[in-house]
Structures are given as C-alpha cells and as structure tokens.
PASEBA-1860 file (N, C-alpha, C; in nm, 3 decimals):
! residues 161
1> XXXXXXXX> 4.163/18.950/8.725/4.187/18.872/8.846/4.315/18.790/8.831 ~ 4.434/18.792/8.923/4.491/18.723/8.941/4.520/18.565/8.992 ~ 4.547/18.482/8.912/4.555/18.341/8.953/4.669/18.254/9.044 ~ 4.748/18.345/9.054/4.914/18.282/9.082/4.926/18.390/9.155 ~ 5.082/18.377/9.270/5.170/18.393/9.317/5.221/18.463/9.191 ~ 5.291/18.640/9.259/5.459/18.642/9.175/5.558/18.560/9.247 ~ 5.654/18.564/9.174/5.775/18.565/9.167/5.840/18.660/9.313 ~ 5.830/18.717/9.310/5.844/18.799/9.439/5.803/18.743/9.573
9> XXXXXXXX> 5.692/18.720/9.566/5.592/18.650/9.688/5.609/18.556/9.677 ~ 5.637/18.484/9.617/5.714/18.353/9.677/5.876/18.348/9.762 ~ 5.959/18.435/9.697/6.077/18.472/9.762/6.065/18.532/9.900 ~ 5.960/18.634/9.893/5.938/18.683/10.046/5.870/18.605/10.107 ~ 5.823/18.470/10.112/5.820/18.353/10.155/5.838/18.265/10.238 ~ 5.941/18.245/10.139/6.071/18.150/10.125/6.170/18.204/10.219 ~ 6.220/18.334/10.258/6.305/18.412/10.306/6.248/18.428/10.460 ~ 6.129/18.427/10.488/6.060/18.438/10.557/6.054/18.298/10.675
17> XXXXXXXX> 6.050/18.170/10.532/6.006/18.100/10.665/6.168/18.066/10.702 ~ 6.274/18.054/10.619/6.412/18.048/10.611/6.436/18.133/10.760 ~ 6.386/18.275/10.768/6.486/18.323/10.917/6.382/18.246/11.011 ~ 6.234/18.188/11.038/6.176/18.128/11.106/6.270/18.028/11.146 ~ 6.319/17.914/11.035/6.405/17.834/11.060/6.566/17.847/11.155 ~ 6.604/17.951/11.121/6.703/18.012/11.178/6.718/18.005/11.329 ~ 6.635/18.015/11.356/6.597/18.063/11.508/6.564/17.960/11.557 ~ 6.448/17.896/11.511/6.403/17.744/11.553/6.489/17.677/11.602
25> XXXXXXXX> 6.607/17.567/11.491/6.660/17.517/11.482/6.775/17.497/11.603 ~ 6.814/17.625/11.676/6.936/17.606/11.760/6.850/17.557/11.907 ~ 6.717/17.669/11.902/6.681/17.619/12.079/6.622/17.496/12.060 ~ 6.598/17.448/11.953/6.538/17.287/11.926/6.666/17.186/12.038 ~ 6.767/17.215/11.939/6.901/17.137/12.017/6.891/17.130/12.117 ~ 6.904/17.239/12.207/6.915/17.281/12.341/6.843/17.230/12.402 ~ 6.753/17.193/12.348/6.591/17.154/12.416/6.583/16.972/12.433 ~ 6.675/16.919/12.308/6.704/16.761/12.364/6.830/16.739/12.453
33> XXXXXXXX> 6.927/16.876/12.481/7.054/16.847/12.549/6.970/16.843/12.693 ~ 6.874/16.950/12.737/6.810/16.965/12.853/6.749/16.878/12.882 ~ 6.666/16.803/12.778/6.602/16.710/12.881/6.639/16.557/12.834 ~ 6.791/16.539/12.822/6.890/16.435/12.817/6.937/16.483/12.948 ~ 6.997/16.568/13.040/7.013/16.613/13.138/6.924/16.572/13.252 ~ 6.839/16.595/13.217/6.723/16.629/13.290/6.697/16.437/13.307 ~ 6.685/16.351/13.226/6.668/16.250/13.238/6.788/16.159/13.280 ~ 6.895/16.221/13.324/7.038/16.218/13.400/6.938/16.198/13.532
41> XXXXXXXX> 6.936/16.332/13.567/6.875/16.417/13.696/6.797/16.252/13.751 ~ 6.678/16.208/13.680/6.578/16.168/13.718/6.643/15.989/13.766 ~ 6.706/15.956/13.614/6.837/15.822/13.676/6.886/15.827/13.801 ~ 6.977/15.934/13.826/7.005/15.902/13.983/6.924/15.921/14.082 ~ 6.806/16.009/14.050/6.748/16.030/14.180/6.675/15.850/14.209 ~ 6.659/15.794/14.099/6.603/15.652/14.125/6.704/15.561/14.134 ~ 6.836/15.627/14.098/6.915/15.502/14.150/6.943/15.513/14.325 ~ 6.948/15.615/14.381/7.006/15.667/14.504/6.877/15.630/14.596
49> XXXXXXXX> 6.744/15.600/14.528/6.626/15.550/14.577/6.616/15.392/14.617 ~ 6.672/15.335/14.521/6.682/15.174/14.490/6.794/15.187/14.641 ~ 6.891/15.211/14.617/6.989/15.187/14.687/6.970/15.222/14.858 ~ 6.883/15.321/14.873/6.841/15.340/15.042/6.722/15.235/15.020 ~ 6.634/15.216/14.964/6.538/15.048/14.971/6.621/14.935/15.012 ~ 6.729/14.924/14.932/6.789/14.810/14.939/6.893/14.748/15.054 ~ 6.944/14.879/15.118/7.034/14.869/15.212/6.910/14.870/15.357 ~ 6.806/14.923/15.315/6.712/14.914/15.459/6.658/14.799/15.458
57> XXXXXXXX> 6.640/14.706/15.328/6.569/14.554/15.334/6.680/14.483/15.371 ~ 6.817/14.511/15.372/6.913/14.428/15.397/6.894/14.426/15.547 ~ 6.911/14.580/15.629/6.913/14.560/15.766/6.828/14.484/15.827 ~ 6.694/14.527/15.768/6.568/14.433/15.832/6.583/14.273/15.836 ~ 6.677/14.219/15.774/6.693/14.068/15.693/6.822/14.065/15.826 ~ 6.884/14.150/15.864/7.014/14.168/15.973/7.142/14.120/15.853 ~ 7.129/14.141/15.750/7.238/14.170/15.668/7.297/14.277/15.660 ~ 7.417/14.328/15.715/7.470/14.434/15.734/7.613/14.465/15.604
65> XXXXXXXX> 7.589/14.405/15.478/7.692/14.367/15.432/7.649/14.537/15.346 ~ 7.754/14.576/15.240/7.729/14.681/15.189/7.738/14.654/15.057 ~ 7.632/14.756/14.956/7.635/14.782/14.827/7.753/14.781/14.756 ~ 7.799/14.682/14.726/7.894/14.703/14.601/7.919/14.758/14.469 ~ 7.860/14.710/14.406/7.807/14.795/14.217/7.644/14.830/14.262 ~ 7.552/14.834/14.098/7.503/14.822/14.072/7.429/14.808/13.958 ~ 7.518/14.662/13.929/7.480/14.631/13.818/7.547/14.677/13.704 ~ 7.542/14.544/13.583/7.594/14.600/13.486/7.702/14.556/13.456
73> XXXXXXXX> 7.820/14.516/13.332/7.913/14.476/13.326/8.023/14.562/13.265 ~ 8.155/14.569/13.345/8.248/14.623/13.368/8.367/14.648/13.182 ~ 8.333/14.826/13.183/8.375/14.834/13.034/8.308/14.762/12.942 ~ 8.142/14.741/12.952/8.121/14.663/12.845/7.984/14.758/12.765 ~ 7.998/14.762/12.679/7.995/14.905/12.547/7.811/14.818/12.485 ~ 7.686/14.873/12.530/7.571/14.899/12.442/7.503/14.732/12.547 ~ 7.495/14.699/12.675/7.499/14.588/12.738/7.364/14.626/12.853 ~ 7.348/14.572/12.918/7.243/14.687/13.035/7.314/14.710/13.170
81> XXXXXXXX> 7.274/14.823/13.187/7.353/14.868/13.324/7.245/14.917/13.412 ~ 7.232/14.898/13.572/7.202/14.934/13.667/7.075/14.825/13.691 ~ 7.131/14.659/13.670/7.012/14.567/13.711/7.022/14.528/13.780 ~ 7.113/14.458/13.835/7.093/14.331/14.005/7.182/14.433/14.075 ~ 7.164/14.455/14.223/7.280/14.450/14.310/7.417/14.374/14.322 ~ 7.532/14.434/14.340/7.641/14.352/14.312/7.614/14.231/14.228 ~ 7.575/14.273/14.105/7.587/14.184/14.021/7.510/14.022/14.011 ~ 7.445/14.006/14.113/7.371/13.885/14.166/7.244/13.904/14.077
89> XXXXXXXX> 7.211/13.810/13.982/7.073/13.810/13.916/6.962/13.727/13.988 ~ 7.059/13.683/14.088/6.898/13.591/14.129/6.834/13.716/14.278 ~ 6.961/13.785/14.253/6.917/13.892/14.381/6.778/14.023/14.348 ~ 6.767/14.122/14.438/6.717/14.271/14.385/6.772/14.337/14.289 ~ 6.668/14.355/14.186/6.670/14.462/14.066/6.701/14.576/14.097 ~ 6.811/14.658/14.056/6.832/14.830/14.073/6.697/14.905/14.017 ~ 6.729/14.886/13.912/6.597/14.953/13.803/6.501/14.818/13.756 ~ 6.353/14.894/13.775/6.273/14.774/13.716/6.306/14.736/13.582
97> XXXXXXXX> 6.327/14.903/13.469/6.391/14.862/13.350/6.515/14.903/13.337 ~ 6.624/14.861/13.343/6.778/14.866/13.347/6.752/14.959/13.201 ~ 6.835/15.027/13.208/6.931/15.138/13.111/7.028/15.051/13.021 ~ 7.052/15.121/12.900/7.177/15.011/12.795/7.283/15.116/12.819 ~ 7.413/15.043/12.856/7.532/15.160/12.858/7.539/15.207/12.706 ~ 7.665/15.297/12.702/7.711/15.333/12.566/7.747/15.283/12.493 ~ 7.709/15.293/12.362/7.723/15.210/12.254/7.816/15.177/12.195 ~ 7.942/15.324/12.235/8.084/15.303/12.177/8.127/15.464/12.250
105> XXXXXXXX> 8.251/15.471/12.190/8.334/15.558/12.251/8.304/15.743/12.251 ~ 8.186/15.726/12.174/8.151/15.879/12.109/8.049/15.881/12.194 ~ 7.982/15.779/12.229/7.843/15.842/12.252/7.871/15.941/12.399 ~ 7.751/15.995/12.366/7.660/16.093/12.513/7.537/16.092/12.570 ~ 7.537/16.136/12.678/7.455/16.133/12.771/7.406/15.977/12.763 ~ 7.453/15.912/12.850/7.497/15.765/12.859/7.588/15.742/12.956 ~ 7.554/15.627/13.014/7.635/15.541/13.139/7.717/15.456/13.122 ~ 7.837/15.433/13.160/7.909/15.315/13.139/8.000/15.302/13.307
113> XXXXXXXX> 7.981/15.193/13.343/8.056/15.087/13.445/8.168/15.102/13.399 ~ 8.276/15.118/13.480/8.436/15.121/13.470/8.445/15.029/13.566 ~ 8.590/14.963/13.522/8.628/14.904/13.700/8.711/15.007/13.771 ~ 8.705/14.965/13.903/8.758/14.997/14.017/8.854/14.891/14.097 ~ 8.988/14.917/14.144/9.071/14.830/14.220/9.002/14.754/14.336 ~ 8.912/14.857/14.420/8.868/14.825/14.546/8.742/14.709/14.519 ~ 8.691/14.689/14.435/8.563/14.589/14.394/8.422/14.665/14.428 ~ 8.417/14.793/14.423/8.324/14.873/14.451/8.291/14.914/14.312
121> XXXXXXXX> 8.148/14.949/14.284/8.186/14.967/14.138/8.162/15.184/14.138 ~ 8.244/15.221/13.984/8.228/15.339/13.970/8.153/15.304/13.788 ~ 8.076/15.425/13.800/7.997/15.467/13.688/8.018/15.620/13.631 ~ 8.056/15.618/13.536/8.054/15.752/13.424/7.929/15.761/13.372 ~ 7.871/15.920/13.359/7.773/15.950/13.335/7.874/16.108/13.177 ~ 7.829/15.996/13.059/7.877/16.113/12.960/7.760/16.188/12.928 ~ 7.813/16.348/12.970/7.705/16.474/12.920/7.671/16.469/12.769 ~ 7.565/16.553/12.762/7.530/16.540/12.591/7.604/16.687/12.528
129> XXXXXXXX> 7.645/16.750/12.657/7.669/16.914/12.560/7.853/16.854/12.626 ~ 7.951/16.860/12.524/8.073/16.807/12.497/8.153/16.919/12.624 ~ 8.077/17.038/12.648/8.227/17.112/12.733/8.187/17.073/12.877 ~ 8.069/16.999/12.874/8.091/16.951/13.041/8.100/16.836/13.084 ~ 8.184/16.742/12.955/8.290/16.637/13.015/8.197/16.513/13.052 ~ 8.254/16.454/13.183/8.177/16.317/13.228/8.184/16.340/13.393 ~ 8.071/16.289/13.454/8.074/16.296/13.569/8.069/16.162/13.617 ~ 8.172/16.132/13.709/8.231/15.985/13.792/8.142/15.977/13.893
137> XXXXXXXX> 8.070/15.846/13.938/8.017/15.813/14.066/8.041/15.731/14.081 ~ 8.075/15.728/14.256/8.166/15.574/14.289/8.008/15.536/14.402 ~ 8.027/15.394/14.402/7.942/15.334/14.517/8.039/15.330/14.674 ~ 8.006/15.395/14.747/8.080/15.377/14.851/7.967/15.350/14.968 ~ 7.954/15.335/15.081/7.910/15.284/15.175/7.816/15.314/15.188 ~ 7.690/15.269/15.106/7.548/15.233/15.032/7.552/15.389/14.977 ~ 7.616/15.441/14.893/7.582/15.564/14.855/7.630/15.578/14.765 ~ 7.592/15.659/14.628/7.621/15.673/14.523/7.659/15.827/14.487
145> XXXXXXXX> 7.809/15.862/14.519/7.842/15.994/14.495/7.898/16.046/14.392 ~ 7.917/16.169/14.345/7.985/16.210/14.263/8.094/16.270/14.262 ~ 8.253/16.227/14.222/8.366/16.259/14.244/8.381/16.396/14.175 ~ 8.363/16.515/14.252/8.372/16.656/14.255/8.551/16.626/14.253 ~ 8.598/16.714/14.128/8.716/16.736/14.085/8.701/16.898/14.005 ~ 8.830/16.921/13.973/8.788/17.039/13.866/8.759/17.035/13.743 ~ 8.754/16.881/13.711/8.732/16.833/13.560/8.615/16.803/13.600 ~ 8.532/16.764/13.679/8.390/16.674/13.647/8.295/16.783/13.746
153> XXXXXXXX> 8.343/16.879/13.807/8.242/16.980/13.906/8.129/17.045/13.842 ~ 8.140/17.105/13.697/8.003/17.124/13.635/7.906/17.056/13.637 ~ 7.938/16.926/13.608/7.829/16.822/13.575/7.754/16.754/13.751 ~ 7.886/16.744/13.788/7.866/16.667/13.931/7.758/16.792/13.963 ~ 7.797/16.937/13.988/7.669/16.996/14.026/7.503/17.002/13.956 ~ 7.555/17.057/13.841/7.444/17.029/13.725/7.336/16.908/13.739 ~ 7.418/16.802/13.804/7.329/16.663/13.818/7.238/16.631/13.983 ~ 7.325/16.682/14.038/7.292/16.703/14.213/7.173/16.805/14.261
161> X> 7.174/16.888/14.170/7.118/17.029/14.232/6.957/17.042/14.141
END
C-alpha cells in the first residue's frame, strides 16, 4: 500500500491548478473594472435624480434660480464630493453619503471637481480601464451632461447607455 503522493502527482497538480490560475486571474480584473463602471453608471443616475428633486423643490418654494455645482471642492484631491447644492452646507444634500474625490493624480474610476470660468461647476469622472480616458460633465441648466468630444465619447456613452 502506498502512503504518499509521487513526485509526478504532485507536479501534475501543481501544473494543473497553475493553468486554472491562468485563466482565472485576467476575467477576475475585468470583473472589478465592470463593476467600478457599473458603480459610475449608478452615481449619476442618483446624481441626475437629486438634481430633478432639487430643482422641482426649488420651483414649488417659487425659487427659480438654477443648479450651480454640486458640491465638493474645486481641484481638491481625496476631500468629499457631490454634498450640498452650490456648495451651501446649511442647504440640500446631493448624496445622502457624498463620495471622496481622487486621491491624487493616478487614481481611477473616481471624481474630481475642476473649476469652470462660468461658476457652474464641471466634474471628471476617471475610468478604471486607462484607454477610455475621463469623461467631463458640466452642470448646465439643472442638468448634468456629458461633454461628448472625440476624446471622452467612449466613456460619455459607456456611462449614459
């Protein structure tokens, strides 16, 4: 009777679970780029939610004034972004739990506030998979769009659709 493993059977193994690994390992990735995406997707659909709430409690109040930002401070790196309306803390919350922008210049799939000349605010949304760039959304007249260019059109769709 044999007590042990050869030498052999352990290598065919080993080799074994090695191409298991092989394979695993890449759609693993893929699988946190998607639903880093995917939790893109779900951010705006609740920011673009907040923002028709907020512009319809304004009318009702007969405040006709318009969405400016939302929230968040301008170029400022690992901070929270998307909490008060134009910036007012004693005002309406965007998100019940605000988002932290990016931590620094590398990161992905992450938000960061830029300024804008006009006092409207725009937001970058950096992808997690590197060839589809950053997609720009400006606040314009209570609406939160995405600046479709030929540099940011993957993502701008990717995120919309």
């Amino acid at each position: 009777m044999r007590k042990a493993f050869t030498m052999m059977e352990l290598v065919f193994v080993i080799v074994v679970i090695g191409i298991l690994a092989s394979i695993a390992i890449p759609r693993l990735s893929a699988t946190r780029d998607d639903a880093t995406l995917t939790r893109a997707k779900s951010t705006l659909a609740s920011l673009r939610s907040a923002m028709s709430q907020e512009a319809q409690r304004r009318q009702m109040e007969g405040n006709y004034t318009l969405i400016k930002n939302l929230g968040g401070q301008v170029n400022s790196k690992g901070t929270l972004i998307f909490d008060y309306f134009d910036g007012d803390a004693n005002g309406q919350r965007v998100l019940e739990y605000p988002l932290v922008s990016c931590k620094d210049n590398n990161s992905k799939g992450c938000w960061l506030r830029v300024n804008d000349n006009n006092g409207f605010g725009v937001y970058w949304y950096f992808a997690p998979v590197s060839d589809m760039g950053k997609a720009i959304f400006k606040v314009e007249n209570n609406r939160l769009t995405c600046t479709a260019n030929p540099a940011t059109s993957e993502i701008c769709n990717y995120l919309e659709h």
